[in-house]
N, C-alpha and C positions, 0 to 999 in steps of 0.2 A: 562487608559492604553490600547496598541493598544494589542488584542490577539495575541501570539507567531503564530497562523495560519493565521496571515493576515502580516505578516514580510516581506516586501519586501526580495527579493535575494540580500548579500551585495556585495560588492566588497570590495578588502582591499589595504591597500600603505603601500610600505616599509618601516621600522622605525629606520635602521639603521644611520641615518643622525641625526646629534643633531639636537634637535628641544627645546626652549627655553619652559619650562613647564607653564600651564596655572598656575595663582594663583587665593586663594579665598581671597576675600576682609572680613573684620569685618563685610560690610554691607550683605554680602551671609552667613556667619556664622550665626547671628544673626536671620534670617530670616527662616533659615533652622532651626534653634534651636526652635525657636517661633512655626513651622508646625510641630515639632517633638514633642514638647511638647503638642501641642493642637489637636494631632492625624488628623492633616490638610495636610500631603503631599500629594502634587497633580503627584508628579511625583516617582513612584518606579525608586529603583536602576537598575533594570532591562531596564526600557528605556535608561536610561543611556547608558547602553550597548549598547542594539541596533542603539543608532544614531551616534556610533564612529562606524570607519573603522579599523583605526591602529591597529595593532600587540602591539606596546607599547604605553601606554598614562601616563604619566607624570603629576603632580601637585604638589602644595606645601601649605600646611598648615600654617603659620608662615615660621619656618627657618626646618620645617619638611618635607621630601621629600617624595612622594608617586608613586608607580606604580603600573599599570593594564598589565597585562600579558593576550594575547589571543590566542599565537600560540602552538601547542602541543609541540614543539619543548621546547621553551621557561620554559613551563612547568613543561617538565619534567628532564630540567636541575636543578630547582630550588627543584624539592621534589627526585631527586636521585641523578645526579651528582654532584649537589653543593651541597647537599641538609646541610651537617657543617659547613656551610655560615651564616645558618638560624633560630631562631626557632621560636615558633608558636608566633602570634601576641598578641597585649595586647588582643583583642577582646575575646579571650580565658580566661581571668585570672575572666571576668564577670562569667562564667560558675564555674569557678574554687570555686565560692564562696560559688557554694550548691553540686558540684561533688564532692571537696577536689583534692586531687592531683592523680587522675586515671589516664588511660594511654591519655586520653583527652587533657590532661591540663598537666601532668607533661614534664619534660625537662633535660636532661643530665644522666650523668651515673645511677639518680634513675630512669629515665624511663626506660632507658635500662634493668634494673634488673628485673622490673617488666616485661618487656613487655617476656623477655626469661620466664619466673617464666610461664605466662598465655598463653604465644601461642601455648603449648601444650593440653591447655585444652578445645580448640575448634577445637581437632583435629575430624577426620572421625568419630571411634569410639564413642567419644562422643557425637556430632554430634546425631550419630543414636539416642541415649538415648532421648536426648533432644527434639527430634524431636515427641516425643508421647507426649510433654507438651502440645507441640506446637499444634497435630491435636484435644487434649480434648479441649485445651480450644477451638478454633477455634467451635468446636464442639458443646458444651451447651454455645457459645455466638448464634451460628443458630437459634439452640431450641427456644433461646427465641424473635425472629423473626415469627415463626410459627402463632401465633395469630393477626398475622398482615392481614388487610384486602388487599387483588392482588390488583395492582396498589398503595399502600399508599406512601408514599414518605418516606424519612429518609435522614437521615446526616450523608452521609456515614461517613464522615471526622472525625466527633466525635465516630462515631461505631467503628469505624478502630482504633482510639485510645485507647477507653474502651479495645478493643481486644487486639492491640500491650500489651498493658500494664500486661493486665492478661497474656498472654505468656510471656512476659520477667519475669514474674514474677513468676509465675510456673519453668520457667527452672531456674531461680537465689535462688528461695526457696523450690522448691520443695511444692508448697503451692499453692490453690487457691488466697490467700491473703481473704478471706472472713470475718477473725475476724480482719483485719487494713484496708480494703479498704474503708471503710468511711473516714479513718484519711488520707490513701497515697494516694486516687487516688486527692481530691480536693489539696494538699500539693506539688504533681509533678505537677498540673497541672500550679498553681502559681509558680511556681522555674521555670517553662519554658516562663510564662507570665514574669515574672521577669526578664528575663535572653534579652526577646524580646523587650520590654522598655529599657532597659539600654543598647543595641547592640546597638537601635537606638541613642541613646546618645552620648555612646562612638563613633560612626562615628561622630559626629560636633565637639564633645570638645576634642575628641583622650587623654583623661587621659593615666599618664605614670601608670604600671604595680602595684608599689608599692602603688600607690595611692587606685587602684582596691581593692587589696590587703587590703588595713588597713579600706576601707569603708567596705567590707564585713565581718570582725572579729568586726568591732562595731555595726556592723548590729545584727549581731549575740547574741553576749553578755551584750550589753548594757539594763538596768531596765526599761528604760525612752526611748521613743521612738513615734512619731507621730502615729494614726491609720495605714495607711493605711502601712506604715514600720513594726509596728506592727507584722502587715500581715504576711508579708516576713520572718518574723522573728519565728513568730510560723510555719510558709510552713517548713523553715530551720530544726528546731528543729524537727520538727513532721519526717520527713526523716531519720535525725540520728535519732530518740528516735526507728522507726521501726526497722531500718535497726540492730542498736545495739543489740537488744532483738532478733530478730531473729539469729544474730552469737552467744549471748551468749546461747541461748540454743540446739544450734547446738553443741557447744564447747560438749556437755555432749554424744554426739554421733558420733564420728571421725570416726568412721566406714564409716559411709553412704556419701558414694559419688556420690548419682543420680542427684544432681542437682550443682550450679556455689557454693552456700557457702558450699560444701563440698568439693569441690573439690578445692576453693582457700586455704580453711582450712588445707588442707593434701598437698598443695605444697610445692617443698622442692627445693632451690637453689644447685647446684655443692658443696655447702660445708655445705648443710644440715640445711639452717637457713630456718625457716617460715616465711611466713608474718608477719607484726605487726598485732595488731584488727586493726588501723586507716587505714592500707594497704587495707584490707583486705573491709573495712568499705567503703575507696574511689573507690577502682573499683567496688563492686556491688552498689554504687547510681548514679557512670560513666554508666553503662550500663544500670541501669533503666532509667535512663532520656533521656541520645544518643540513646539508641536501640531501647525503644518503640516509638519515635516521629520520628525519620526518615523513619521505615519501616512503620509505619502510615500514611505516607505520600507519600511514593509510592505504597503503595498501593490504595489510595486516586487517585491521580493519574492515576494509573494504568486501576481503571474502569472509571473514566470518557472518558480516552482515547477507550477505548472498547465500550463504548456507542456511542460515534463518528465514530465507523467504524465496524457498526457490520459485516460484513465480517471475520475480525480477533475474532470478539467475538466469530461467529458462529464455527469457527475453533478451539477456544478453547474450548468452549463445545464440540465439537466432538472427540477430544485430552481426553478431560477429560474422559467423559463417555468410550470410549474403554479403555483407559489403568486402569481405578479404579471399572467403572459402577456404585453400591452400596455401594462399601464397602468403608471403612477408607483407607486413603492415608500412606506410610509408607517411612521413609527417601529415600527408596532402590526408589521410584518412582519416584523420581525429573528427574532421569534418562532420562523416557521415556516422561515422559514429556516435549518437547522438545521445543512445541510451546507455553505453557505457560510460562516458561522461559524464552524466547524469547522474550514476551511481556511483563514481569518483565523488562529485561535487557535496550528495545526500551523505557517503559516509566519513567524509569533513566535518559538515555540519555534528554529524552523531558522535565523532571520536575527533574533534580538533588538534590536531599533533601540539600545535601552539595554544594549548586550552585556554593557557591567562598570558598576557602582558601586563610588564610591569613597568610604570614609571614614579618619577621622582620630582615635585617640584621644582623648579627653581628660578619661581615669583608663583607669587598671588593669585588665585585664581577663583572663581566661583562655577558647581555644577549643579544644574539643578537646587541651586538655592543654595547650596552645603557651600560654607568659604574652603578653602584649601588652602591650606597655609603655606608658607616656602619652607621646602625640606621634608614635608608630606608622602606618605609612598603611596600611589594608586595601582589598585590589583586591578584589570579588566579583565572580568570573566568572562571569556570567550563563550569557554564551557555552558554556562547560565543565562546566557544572550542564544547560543543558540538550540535552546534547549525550551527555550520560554514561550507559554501557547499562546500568549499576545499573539504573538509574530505567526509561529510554526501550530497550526493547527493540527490535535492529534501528536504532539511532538516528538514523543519516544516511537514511534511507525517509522519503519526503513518506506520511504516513499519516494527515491527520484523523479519522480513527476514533477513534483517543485521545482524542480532546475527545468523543465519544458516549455516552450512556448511564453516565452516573456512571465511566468508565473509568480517573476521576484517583482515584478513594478508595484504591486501594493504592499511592501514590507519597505521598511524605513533601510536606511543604508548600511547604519550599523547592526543587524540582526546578521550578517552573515561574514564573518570576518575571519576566515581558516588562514589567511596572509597578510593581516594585519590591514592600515589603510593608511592612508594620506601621503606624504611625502617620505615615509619609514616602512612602507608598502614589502614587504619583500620581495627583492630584485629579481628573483629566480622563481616566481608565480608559474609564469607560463612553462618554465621548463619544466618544475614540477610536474601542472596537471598532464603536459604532454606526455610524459614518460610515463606518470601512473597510466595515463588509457591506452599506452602501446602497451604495456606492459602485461595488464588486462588482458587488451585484445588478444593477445600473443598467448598466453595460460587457455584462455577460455575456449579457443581453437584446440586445443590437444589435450586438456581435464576439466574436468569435473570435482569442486574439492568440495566434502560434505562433514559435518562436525561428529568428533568420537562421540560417544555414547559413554554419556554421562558424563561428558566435561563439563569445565565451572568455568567459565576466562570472564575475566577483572581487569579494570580499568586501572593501571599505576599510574598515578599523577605524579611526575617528578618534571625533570626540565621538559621533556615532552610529556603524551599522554600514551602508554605503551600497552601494551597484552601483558599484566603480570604471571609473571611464570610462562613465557611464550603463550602459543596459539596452535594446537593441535590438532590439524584435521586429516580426515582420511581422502586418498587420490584414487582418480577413477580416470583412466583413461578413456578419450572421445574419438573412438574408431571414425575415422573418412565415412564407410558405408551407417552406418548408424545417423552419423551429420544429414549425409543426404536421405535418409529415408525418412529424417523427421521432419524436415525441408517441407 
């Protein structure tokens, strides 16, 4: 695959004119099917992108209609103004099979109920709370970096994970997780391996919804089952068995709302009803799995992108050190933290964890001229929207300046969508970036991370957008006296 920094500058053609859509033959299904399964693609979905121009691209599966969306415009008709046209694609009901029905995966009036019930509970306030999980753990994950010899390398891609994991998990439990993290961290890690095999699938063979659906309940419960399903099966179980045990012993302290199962536990609808336990059970395995691998991944991201321009690295260590020096970072800091954020924000933009969204007709719709039929699947490429020099001048340039000084008020609304938008917004935006820039702040204070020599890192487009083959870099520790003499 060609590096997103070697991109030619595109050009684009209007799409408003019918154009008869390409089709796939048996003979490309097949073929695709055979390199999906024998882990042989030569080609990411990502080049794809890049070597279309059009705003709209069109094709058809059988008698199944598909479309690629790349204009913000487009965009952002389908996730706000139309957005009761649509709803989330089957690609979703794969996830649905170890998440349950969170606000991820669910759809209609029960989403709605939840999503009123939880969006209170990532408000400011709580926020603050949360945010102290957030710099401990970040904190004795460093520690245990210290015995590392300067210069040694590491995988950032995997640290970033270990770490995501442990704060989602801290602020969802109020817990280290230290007496289950043998059983949950190998159990999420295959639910997301899982979930990454069978995305690629479900793009050749596009199984309808209910079919997802009935494979994952027999996956689940069935006595009799191959090894490696097996697998999956105990990943599944091992999740609910954590997840359970921790709400029921929570149940005996409805007091304590420091952390996500107190606080789902004591939520109370307009007319006073709780959650169920399975409510309750599907949003905290919803956000352990969505929360810890996406912000694992921009922040993966994030320092690779830093290592390539040390410039903006060097400006974030100087950010860092004046506004924190020594001490521990605290919610109230993101504030002033402006250019770490900023590079949070830029390498969203550059490596969107959520590349594409995918929806589903179901009515009629017209975009940009193109009809969309009912039953249609629409791809919005995040990826190719934010990637596009309409909008992002210069595009493939690591630049955080764009996120400064009101600098988004001349780009359209959908050019920059790393959390989706409208009423499908993801819930957990603000914790996200919050945790990525303590997280930051918190590394950037005590290392230095610079890229091996001679490494190649590649963008994997699968459910998210990942560092194939991890992310490699070498560690430099940032002595105190050194901080201040460059001060």
């Amino acid at each position: 695959m060609t590096p997103p920094s070697a991109t030619a500058q595109r050009t684009h053609t209007a799409t408003n004119a019918p154009v008869e859509p390409e089709r796939i033959t048996l003979l490309d299904i097949a073929r695709t099917l055979r390199d999906v399964l024998l882990g042989r693609e030569e080609r990411s979905p990502l080049d794809a992108m890049e070597e279309r121009t059009e705003d709209i691209v069109e094709w058809r599966f059988g008698r199944r209609r598909y479309l690629a969306l790349r204009h913000p415009d487009h965009l952002e008709h389908v996730l706000v103004a139309g957005h009761d046209r649509y709803v989330k694609a089957a690609h979703y009901r794969l996830l649905a099979a170890v998440t349950g029905e969170g606000l991820l995966t669910n759809e209609g009036e029960s989403w709605a109920h939840q999503r009123r019930l939880i969006q209170p509970l990532l408000g400011r306030r709580q926020l603050d709370g949360l945010a102290e999980h957030m710099v401990e753990a970040t904190t004795q994950h460093l520690a245990g970096w210290e015995a590392r010899v300067a210069g040694s390398e590491i995988d950032l891609s995997a640290a970033m994970t270990e770490l995501t994991l442990d704060v989602v998990g801290r602020a969802l439990f109020g817990t280290t997780l230290a007496d289950t993290a043998e059983r949950l961290r190998p159990a999420v890690g295959m639910g997301m391996d899982t979930a990454v095999g069978a995305a690629r699938l479900q793009s050749v063979l596009s199984l309808p919804p209910w079919f997802i659906d009935l494979v994952g309940r027999v996956v689940y419960r069935s006595p009799v089952l191959p090894g490696s399903v097996r697998r999956i099966q105990t990943a599944m179980r091992t999740i609910d068995g954590v997840v359970q045990e921790i709400i029921a012993s929570r149940r005996g302290h409805p007091d304590d709302q420091s952390d996500m199962v107190g606080l789902l536990l004591a939520a109370r609808d307009a007319d006073g009803r709780a959650m169920t336990e399975t409510q309750v059970r599907d949003e905290l395995v919803t956000f352990m799995l969505a929360g810890h691998e996406t912000t694992a991944n921009a922040l993966s991201w994030l320092w690779y992108l830093l290592a390539q321009n040390p410039d903006a690295r060097d400006r974030l260590h100087e950010e860092v050190d004046d506004v924190l020096g020594d001490r521990r970072p605290v919610a109230t800091d993101a504030a002033a933290l402006e250019w770490t954020t900023a590079c949070v924000h830029e390498a969203l933009r550059l490596y969107p964890p959520a590349w594409i969204l995918e929806r589903e007709a179901i009515a009629p719709d017209v975009v940009g001229g193109r009809p969309i039929p009912t039953g249609a699947t629409v791809h919005l490429s995040v990826y190719s929207v934010h990637r596009d020099p309409r909008w992002w001048p210069d595009p493939e340039r690591f630049d955080p300046a764009r996120f400064l000084d009101g600098s988004d008020r001349a780009r359209p609304r959908g050019a920059y969508l790393p959390f989706g938008a409208g009423r499908r917004v993801c819930v957990g935006q603000s914790f996200a970036l919050l945790e990525a820039t303590l997280i930051a702040a918190c590394m950037a204070q005590r290392y230095q991370l610079d890229l091996v020599d001679g490494a190649t890192v590649e963008p994997e487009a699968t459910v998210t957008l990942r560092p194939k083959g991890g992310l490699r870099l070498r560690l430099q520790r940032r002595d105190r006296e050194e901080r201040v003499a460059s001060a």
